[in-house]
C-alpha positions as CSV (number, residue, x, y, z in Angstrom):
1,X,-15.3,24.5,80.3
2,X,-16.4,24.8,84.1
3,X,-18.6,21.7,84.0
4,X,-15.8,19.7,82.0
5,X,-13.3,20.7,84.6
6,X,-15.5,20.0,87.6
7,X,-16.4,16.6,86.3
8,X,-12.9,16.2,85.4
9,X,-10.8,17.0,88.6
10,X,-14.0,15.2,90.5
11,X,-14.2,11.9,89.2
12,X,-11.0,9.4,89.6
13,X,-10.4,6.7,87.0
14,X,-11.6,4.1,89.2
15,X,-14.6,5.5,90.0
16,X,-15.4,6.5,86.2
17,X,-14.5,2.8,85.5
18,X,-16.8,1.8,88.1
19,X,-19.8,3.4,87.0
20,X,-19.2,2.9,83.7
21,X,-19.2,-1.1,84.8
22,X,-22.9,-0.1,85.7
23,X,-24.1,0.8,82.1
24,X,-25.3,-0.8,79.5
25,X,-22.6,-2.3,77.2
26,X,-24.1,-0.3,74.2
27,X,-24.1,2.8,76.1
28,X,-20.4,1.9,77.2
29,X,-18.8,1.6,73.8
30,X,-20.4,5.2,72.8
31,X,-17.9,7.6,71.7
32,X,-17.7,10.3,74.0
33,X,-14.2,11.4,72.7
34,X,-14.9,11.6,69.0
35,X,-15.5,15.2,67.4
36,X,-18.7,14.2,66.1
37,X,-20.6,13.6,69.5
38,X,-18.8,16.6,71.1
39,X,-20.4,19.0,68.2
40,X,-23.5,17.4,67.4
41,X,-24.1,16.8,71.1
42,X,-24.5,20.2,71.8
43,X,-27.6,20.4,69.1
44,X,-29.7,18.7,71.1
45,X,-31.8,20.3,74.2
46,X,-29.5,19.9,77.5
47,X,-26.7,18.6,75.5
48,X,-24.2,20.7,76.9
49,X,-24.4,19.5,80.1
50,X,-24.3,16.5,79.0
51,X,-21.6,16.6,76.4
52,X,-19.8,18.9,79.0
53,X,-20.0,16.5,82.0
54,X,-19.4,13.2,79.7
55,X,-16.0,14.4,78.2
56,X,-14.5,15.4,81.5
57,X,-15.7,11.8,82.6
58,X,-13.7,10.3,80.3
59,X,-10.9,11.9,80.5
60,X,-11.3,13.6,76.7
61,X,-8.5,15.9,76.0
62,X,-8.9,19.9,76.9
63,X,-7.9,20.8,73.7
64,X,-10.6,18.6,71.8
65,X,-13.1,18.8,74.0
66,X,-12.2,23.5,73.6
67,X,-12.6,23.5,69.4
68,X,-15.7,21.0,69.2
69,X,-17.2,23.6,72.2
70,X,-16.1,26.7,69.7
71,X,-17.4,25.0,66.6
72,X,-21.0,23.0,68.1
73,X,-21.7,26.6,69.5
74,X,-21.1,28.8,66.0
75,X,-24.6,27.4,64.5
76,X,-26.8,27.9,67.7
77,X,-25.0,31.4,67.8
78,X,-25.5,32.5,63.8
79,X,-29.5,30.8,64.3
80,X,-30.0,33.3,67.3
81,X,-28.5,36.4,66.1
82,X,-30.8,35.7,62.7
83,X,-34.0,35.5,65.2
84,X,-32.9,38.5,67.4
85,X,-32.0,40.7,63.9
86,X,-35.6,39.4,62.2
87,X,-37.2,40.6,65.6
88,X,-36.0,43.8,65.6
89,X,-37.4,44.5,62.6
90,X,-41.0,43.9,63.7
């Protein structure tokens, strides 16, 4: 929630407009907001930042952007906890 909020209060809707001007027009019409990209995102290696940095860009709602963090984190956490518990019993 730190990097959302940074990227959030720090960027102005002109300015986000104004880069996104700069991008590709594929890369333009991805959805940042929807749920899917804000769990799945966070799957992939560095996808926190990016998913973190992208929704406070664009302005995606705190609330959203909170249960898609809670629920994208649950698997990575569950996966962990299985490889710490199988290493303990080595």
């Amino acid at each position: 929630m730190i990097q959302y909020g940074l990227a959030r209060k720090s960027t102005s809707s002109a300015a986000a407009e104004a880069g996104l001007a700069r991008l590709p027009a594929w890369l333009r019409r991805f959805p940042v907001g929807h749920p899917a990209f804000l769990i799945i995102g966070r799957w992939i290696p560095m996808g926190y930042h990016v998913v973190n940095v992208m929704s406070g860009i664009r302005r995606v709602p705190a609330r959203r952007h909170l249960w898609c963090a809670i629920v994208g984190s649950v698997p990575g956490a569950v996966v962990w906890a299985g490889v710490g518990a199988g290493v303990q019993l080595l």
